[in-house]
C-alpha positions as CSV (number, residue, x, y, z in Angstrom):
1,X,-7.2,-7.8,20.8
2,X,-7.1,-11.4,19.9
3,X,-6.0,-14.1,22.4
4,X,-2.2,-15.2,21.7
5,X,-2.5,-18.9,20.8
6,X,0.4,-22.0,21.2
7,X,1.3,-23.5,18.1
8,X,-0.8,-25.9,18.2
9,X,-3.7,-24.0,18.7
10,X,-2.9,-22.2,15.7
11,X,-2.3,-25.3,13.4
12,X,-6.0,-26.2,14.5
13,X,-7.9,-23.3,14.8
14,X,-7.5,-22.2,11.4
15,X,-8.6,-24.4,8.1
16,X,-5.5,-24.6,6.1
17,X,-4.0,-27.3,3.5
18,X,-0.2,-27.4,2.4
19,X,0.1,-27.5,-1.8
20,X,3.5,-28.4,-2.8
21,X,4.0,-28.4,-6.4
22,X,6.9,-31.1,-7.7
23,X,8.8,-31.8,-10.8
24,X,11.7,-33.3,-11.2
25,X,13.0,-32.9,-7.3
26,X,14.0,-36.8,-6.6
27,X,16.8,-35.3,-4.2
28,X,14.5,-33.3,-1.8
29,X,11.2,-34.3,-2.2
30,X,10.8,-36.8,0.9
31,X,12.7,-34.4,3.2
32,X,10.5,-31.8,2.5
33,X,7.0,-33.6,2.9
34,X,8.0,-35.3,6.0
35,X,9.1,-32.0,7.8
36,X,5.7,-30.8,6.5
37,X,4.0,-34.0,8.6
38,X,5.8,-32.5,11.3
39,X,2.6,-29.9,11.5
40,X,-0.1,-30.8,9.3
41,X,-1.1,-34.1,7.0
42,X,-3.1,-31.4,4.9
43,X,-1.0,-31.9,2.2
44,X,-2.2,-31.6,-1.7
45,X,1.1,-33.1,-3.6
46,X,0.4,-31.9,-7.8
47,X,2.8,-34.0,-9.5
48,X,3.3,-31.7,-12.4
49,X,4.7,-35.0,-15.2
50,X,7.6,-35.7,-13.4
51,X,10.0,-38.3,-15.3
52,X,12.6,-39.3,-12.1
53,X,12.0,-41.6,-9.3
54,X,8.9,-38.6,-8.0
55,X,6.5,-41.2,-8.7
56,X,8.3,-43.9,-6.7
57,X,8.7,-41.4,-3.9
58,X,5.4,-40.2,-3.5
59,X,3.5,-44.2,-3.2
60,X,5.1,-43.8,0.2
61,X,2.5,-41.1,1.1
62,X,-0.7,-42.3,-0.2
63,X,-2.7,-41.7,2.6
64,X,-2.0,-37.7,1.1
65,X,-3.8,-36.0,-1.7
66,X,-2.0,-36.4,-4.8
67,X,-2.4,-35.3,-8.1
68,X,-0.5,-36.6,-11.0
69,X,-0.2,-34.7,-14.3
70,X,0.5,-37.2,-17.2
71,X,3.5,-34.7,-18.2
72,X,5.1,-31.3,-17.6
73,X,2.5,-28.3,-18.2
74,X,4.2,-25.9,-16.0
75,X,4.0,-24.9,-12.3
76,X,1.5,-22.3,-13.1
77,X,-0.8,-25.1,-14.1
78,X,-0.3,-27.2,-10.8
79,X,-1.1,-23.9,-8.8
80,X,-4.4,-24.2,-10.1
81,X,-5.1,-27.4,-9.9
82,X,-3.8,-27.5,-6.4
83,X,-6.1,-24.6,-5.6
84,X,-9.1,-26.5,-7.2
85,X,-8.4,-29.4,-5.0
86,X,-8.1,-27.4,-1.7
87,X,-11.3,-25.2,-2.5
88,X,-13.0,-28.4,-3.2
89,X,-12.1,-29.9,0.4
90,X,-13.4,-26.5,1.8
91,X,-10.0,-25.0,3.3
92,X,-9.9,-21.3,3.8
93,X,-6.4,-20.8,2.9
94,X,-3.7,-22.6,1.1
95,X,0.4,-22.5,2.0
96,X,2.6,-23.4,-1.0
97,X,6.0,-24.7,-0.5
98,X,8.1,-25.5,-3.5
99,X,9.9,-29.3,-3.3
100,X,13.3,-28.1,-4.4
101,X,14.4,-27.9,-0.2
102,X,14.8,-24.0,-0.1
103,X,12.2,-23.2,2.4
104,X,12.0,-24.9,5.6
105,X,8.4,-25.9,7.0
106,X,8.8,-24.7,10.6
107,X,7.7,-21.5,9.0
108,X,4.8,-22.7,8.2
109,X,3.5,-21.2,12.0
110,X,5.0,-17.6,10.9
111,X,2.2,-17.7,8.4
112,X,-0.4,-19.2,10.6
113,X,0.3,-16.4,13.3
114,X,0.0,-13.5,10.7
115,X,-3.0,-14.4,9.1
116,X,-4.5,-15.2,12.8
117,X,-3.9,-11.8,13.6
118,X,-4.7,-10.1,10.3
119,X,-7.5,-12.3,8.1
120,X,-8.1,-12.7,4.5
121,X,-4.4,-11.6,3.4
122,X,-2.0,-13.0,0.9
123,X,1.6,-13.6,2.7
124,X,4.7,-14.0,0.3
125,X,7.6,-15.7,2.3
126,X,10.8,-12.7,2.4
127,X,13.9,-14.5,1.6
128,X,16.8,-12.9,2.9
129,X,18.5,-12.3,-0.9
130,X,21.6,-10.7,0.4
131,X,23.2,-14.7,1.1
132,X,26.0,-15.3,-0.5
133,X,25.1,-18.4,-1.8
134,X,21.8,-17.2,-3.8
135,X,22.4,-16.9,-7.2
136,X,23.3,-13.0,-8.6
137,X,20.6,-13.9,-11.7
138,X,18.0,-14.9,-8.9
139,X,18.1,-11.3,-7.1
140,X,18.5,-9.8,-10.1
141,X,14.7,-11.6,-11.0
142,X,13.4,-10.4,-7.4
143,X,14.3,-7.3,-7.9
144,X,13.0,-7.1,-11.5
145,X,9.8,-8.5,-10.4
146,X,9.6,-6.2,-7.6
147,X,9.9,-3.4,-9.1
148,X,7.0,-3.8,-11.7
149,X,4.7,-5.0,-8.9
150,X,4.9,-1.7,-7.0
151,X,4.5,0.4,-10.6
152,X,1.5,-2.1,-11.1
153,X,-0.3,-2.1,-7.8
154,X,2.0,0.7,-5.9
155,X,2.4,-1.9,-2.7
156,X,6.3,-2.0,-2.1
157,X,7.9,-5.5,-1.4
158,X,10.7,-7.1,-0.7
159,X,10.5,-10.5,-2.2
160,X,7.9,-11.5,-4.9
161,X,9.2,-14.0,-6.0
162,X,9.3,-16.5,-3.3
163,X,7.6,-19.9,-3.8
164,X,6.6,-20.0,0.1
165,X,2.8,-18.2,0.1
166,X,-0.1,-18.2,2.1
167,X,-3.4,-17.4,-0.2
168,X,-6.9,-16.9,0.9
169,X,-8.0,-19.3,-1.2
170,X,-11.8,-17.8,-1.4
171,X,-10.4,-14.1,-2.1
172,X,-8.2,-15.3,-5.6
173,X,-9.7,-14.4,-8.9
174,X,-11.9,-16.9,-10.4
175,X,-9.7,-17.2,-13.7
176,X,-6.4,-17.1,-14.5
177,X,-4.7,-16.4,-17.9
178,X,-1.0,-18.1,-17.0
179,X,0.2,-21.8,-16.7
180,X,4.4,-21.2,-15.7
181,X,6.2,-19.2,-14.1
182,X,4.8,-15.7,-14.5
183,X,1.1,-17.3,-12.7
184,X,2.8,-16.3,-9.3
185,X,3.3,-12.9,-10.5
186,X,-0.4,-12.6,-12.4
187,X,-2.2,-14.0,-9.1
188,X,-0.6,-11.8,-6.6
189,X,-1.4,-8.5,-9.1
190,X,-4.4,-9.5,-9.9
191,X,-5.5,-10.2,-5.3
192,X,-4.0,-6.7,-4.9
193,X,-6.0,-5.0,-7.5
194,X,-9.3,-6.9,-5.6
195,X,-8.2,-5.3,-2.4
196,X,-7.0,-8.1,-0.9
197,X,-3.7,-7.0,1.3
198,X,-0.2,-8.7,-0.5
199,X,2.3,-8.7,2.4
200,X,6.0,-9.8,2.8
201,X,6.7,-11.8,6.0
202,X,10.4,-13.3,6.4
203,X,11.3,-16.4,6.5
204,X,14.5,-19.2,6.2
205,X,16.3,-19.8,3.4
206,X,18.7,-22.7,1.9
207,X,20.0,-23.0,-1.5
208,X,22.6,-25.7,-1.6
209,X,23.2,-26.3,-5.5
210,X,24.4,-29.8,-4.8
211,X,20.6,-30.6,-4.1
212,X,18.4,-27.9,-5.5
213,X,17.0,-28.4,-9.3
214,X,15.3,-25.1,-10.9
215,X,13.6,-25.8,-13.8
216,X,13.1,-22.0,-14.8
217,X,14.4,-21.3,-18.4
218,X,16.3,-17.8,-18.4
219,X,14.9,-16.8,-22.3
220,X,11.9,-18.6,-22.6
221,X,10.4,-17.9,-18.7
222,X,11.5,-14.1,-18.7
223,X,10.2,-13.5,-21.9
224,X,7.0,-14.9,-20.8
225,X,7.1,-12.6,-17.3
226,X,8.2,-9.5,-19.7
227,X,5.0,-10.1,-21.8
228,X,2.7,-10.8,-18.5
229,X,4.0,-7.2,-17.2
230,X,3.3,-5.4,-20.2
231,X,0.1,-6.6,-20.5
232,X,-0.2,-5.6,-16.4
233,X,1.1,-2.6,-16.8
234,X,-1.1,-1.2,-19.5
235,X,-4.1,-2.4,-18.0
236,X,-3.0,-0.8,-14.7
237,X,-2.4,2.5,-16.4
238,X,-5.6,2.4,-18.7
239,X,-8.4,0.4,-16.2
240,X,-7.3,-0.4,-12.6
241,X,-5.4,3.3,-11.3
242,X,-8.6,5.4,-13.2
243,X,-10.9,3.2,-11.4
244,X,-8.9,3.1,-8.2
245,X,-8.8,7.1,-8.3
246,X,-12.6,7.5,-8.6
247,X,-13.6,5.2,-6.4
248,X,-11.5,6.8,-3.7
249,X,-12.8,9.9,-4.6
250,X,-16.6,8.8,-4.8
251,X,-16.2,7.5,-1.1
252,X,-14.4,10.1,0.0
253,X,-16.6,12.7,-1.5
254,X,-14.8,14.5,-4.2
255,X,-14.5,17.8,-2.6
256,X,-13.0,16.2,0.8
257,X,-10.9,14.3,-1.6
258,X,-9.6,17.3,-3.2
259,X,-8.9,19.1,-0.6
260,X,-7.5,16.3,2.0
261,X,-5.5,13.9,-0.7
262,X,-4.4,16.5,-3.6
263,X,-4.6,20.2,-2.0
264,X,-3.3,18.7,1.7
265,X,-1.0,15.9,-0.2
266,X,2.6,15.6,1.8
267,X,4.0,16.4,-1.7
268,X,5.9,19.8,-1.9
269,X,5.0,23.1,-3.6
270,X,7.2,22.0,-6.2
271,X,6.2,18.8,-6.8
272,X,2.8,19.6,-6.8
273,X,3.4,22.3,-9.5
274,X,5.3,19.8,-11.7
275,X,2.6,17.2,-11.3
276,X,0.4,19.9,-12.9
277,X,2.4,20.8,-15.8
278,X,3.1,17.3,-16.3
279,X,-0.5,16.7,-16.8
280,X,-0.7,19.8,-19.0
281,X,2.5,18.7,-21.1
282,X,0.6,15.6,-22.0
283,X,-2.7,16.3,-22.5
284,X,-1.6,19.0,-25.1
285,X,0.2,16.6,-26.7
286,X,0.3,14.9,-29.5
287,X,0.3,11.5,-28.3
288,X,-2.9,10.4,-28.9
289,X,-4.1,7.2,-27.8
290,X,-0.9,6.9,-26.1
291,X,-1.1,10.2,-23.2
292,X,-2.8,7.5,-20.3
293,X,0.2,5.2,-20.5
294,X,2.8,8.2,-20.9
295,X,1.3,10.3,-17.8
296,X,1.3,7.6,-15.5
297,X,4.8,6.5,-16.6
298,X,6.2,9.6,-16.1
299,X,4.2,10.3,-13.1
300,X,6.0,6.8,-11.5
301,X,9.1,7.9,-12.8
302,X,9.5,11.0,-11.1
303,X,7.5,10.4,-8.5
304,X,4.7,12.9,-8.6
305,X,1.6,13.1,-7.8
306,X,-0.7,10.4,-10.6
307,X,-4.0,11.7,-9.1
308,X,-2.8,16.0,-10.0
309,X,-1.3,14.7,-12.9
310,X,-4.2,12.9,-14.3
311,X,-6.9,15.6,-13.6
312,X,-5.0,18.3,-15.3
313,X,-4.3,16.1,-18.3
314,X,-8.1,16.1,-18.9
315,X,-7.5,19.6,-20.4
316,X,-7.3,17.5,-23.7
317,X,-11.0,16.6,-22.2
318,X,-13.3,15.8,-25.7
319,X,-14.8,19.3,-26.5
320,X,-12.0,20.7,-25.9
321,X,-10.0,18.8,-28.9
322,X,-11.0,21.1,-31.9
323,X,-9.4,24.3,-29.9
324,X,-6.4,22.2,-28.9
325,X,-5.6,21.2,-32.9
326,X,-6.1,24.8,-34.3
327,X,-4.0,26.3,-31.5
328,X,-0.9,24.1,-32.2
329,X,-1.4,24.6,-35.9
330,X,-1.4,28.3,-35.1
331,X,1.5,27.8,-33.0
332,X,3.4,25.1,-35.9
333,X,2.7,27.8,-38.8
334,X,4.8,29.9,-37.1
335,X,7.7,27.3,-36.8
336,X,7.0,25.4,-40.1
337,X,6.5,26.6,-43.3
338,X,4.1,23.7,-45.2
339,X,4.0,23.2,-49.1
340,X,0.3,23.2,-48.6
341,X,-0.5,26.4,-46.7
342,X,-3.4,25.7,-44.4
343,X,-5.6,28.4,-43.4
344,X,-6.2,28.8,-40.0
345,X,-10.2,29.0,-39.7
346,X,-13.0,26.9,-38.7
347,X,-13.2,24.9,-42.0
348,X,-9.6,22.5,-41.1
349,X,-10.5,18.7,-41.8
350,X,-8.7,15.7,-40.9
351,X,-7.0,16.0,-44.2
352,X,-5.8,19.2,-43.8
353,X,-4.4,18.2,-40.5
354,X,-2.5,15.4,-42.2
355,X,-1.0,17.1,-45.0
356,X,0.2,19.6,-42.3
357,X,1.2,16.7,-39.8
358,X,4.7,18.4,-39.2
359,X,3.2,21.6,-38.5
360,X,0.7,20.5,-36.3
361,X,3.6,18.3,-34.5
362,X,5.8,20.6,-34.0
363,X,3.1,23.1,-32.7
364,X,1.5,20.7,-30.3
365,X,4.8,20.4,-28.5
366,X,5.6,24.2,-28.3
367,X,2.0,24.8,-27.3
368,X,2.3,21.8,-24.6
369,X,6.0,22.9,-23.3
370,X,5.2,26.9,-23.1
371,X,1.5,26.4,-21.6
372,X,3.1,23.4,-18.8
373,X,5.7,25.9,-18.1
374,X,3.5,28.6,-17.7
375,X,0.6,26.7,-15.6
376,X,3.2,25.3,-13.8
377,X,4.6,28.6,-12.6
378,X,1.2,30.0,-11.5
379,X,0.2,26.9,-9.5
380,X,3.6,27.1,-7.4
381,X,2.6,30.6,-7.0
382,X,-0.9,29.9,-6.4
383,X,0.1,26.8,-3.8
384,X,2.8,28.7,-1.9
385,X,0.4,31.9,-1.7
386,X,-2.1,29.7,-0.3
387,X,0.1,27.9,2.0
388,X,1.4,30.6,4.0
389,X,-2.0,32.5,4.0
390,X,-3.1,29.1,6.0
């Protein structure tokens, strides 16, 4: 167990700088760096264009880093260049405070103090968003935002949307894609699929709208975030879960991982079942191109198993396609009567498939209902057998 340190052994005994982002913040900005001074003068100031009296403000701190964008490209933007800088003066981690007066610096040893006791992770300040004098639209955001970050990267938080972070600044991907805004969202995503621990820890909040300036633009900003988590979301359904489960699996040893984290899962009977005819349902389906993204969305949605879900929707596994297509055009010709009658032998071609494309439609989904049903049935069966024989 590690030593418990004062807090000024903590403010020396780990390499930190303070980045603190400004734009526009005439009203708060000198409060806020001097109760930083209070604990460190390792203080990167990025000046992201500012056209008040910021410039004026910040001569009176020239013996700190300062770097001064010639205008407004977006706090995403002065992230990185903040990060840059820091990385260049060799610090280990990075706190960033935003200048609008919110956040109070005698967090900053909260922050210190977790990462002394638990390394390498990236901390996201927890504002308390219950206050009555934070704005409805800014929970409504955190809670937005929260809730595609646990579909994303299945870590639950309260609060991603806080401007008060610790980062490990060595740990961060090496590119980002983002310059506003959503960068705050892309770079804690992006740590978490690396493996590098995203944690809440709480801390003070003020928002007095006499003083505080936000410079976020309801449409243009949100329809920027919306974009960044679509684009997330699908490569979290198509790459980072698929790799996540096989890697897990090829450490684990995939029959241990079987039996321990699918067989021995604190899932129910039932929900086990349903995960399986879930996976059935889609991979008989005919969603083609579209059955990753479906599975896994339904899957979050209902809160079943991905892993059993995503195994038995590999019965639409390659070889097994051909089988798949005649069956629901058995099924369909039973249903739907074509105005090109196809005949059901081993000589169908594409274009016999598409001039039957109802037919085939319609007996996909039969096929996929009545064969999820019926898998379904025999795994709860199978599963609740097997669980009171144990």
């Amino acid at each position: 167990m590690k030593p418990i340190l004062s807090r000024q052994e903590l403010l020396h005994s780990i390499s930190f700088c303070v980045i603190v982002p400004t734009y526009n913040n005439q009203k708060t900005l000198k409060r806020v760096l001097d109760s930083i001074l209070d604990f460190t003068s390792n203080i990167i100031i990025v000046n992201d264009g500012s056209t008040d009296e910021t410039a004026e403000i910040l001569k009176q701190y020239s013996q700190l880093t300062q770097i001064h964008h010639p205008k407004n490209i977006g706090k995403g933007r002065a992230l990185r260049n903040g990060f840059r800088k820091a990385i260049e003066k060799n610090f280990e981690y990075a706190i960033t405070i935003d200048s609008d007066g919110q956040h109070f610096a005698s967090d900053i040893p909260v922050f210190l103090e977790e990462i002394y006791n638990e390394p390498n992770s990236l901390l996201i300040g927890s504002r308390n968003m219950t206050q009555e004098s934070v704005p409805k639209k800014s929970s409504f955001g955190n809670k937005f935002s929260n809730f595609w970050f646990k579909f994303e990267t299945g870590i639950k938080l309260d609060d991603t949307q806080s401007g008060f972070r610790l980062y490990p600044l060595r740990l961060l991907p090496k590119r980002f894609y983002t310059n506003k805004f959503e960068f705050e969202i892309e770079v804690i995503v992006r740590a978490a699929w690396k493996g590098v621990t995203v944690k809440n820890i709480p801390i003070q909040v003020l928002y007095d709208p006499t003083e505080r300036v936000s410079h976020f633009r309801p449409f243009q900003d949100f329809t920027r975030i919306s974009i960044l988590n679509t684009v997330l979301v699908i490569n979290a359904l198509l790459y980072i879960k698929p790799r996540d489960f096989f890697r897990r699996a090829k450490k684990k040893g995939f029959k241990k991982f079987f039996l321990e984290d699918i067989l021995e899962s604190k899932d129910s009977n039932f929900k086990k079942s349903a995960a399986i005819a879930l996976g059935i349902f889609i991979g008989l389906s005919p969603f083609w191109g579209f059955q990753t993204v479906l599975l896994f969305t339904f899957a979050a949605l209902f809160r079943l198993n991905k892993v059993i879900a995503y195994l038995t929707s590999n019965v639409s596994f390659p070889p097994f396609i051909p089988f798949i297509i005649y069956a629901s055009l058995q099924v369909g010709s039973i249903f739907v009567t074509s105005s090109t009658p196809l005949v059901l032998d081993s000589s169908i071609t594409l274009d016999d498939i598409q001039k039957n494309a109802t037919q085939y439609i319609v007996g996909s989904l039969i096929l996929a209902s009545v064969s999820a049903l019926t898998v379904g049935l025999v795994s709860y069966l199978l599963l609740t057998a097997f669980s009171s024989k144990k």
